[in-house]
N, C-alpha and C positions, 0 to 999 in steps of 0.2 A: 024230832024229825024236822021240825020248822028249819032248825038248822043245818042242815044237810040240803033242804031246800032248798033257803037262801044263797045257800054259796052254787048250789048247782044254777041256780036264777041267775047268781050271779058272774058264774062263771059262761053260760051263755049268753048273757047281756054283754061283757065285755071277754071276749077269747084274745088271746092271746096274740093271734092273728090277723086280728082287727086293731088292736094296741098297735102294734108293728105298719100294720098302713095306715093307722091313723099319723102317726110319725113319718113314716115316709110321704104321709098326703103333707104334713108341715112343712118338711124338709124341703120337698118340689117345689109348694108355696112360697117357700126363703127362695130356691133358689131363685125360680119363676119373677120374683119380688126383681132381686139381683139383677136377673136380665133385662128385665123390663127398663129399671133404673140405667142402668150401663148403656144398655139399650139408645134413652132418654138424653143420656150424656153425649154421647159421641153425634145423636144428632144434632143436638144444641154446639157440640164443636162444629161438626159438620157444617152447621148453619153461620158460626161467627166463621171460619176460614174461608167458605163460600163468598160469604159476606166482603172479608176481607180484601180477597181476591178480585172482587168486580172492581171494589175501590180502588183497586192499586189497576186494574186494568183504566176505570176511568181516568185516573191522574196520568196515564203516560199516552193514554189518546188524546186528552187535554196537551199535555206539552208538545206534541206529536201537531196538532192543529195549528197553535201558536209559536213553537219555536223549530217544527220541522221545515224537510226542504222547501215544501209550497206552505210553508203555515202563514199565519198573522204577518207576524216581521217580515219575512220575507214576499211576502206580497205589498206593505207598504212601502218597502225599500225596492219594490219593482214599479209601484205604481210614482215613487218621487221621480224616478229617472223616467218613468214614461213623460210623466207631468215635464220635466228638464227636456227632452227631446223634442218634443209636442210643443214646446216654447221655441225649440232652436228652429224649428220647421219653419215657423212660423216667421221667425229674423230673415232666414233664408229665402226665404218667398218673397218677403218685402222688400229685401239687398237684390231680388232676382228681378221683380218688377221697378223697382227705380233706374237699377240696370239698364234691362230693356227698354225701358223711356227713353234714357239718355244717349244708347245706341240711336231708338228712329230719329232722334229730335239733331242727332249727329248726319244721319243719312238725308235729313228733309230739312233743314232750319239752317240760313247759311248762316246767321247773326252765332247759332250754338258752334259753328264751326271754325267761324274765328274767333271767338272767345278762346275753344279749346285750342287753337294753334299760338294764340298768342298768350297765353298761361304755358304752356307745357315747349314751346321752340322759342319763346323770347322775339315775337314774329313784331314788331310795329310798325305803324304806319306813316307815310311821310312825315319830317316833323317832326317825329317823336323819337324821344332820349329812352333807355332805360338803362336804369341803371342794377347792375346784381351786385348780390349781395355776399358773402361768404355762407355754404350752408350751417355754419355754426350759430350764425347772426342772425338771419335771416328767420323772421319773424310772418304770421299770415299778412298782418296787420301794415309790416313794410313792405313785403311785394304789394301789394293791392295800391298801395299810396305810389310804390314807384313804377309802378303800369299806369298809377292813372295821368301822369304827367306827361 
């Protein structure tokens, strides 16, 4: 009888049915395993394309800063011609005020006023020769010597 026991022991120790879920509890576990892993993976891809993606966004905001319309270049190539402009002002102011010097020094100073008449209308004074010159000839250096005579 021990034997008939045993197996009856043993047949409600492991039924058949429990065999069968213990297998389906493995099976779940692989697949569960599976998913988990899979899982794992696409977020690790997830994570390097993410990744990937900021970097390429950073690299073309970078060129975007430095080689777009208002970037680096183009604000040092706006700031050379400001600097060029800012210079010309500055000639022009100067050309503007010696100008106007020479306008009042023309309306008040009568020594400025014949100077300029006798440079520019060939005006001299009794006494005095001038002689012209061809303007192809015709040097600072020789007007000046032949006004002074």
């Amino acid at each position: 009888m021990m034997g008939t026991h045993d197996n009856a022991k043993s047949a409600t120790r492991y039924p058949e049915s429990e065999s069968r879920d213990f297998l389906e509890d493995a099976a779940e576990r692989d697949t569960l395993r599976w998913m988990e892993r899979a899982a794992k993976l696409l977020q690790d891809k997830a994570r390097i394309a993410g990744s990937a993606g900021l970097i390429l966004i950073a690299l073309l905001l970078a060129w975007d800063v430095i080689y777009g319309q208002n970037g680096l270049s183009a604000w040092s190539t706006k700031h050379a011609h400001d600097q060029q402009l800012t210079q010309e002002i500055q000639q022009l102011k100067q050309e503007n005020d010696t100008l106007s010097r020479h306008i009042q020094r023309l309306q008040d100073d009568p020594a400025t006023i014949e100077f300029q008449a006798r440079q520019s209308l060939h005006y001299a004074r009794p006494n005095e020769v001038i002689y012209a010159l061809p303007a192809s000839q015709a040097t600072p250096q020789a007007q000046d010597s032949g006004t002074a005579r």
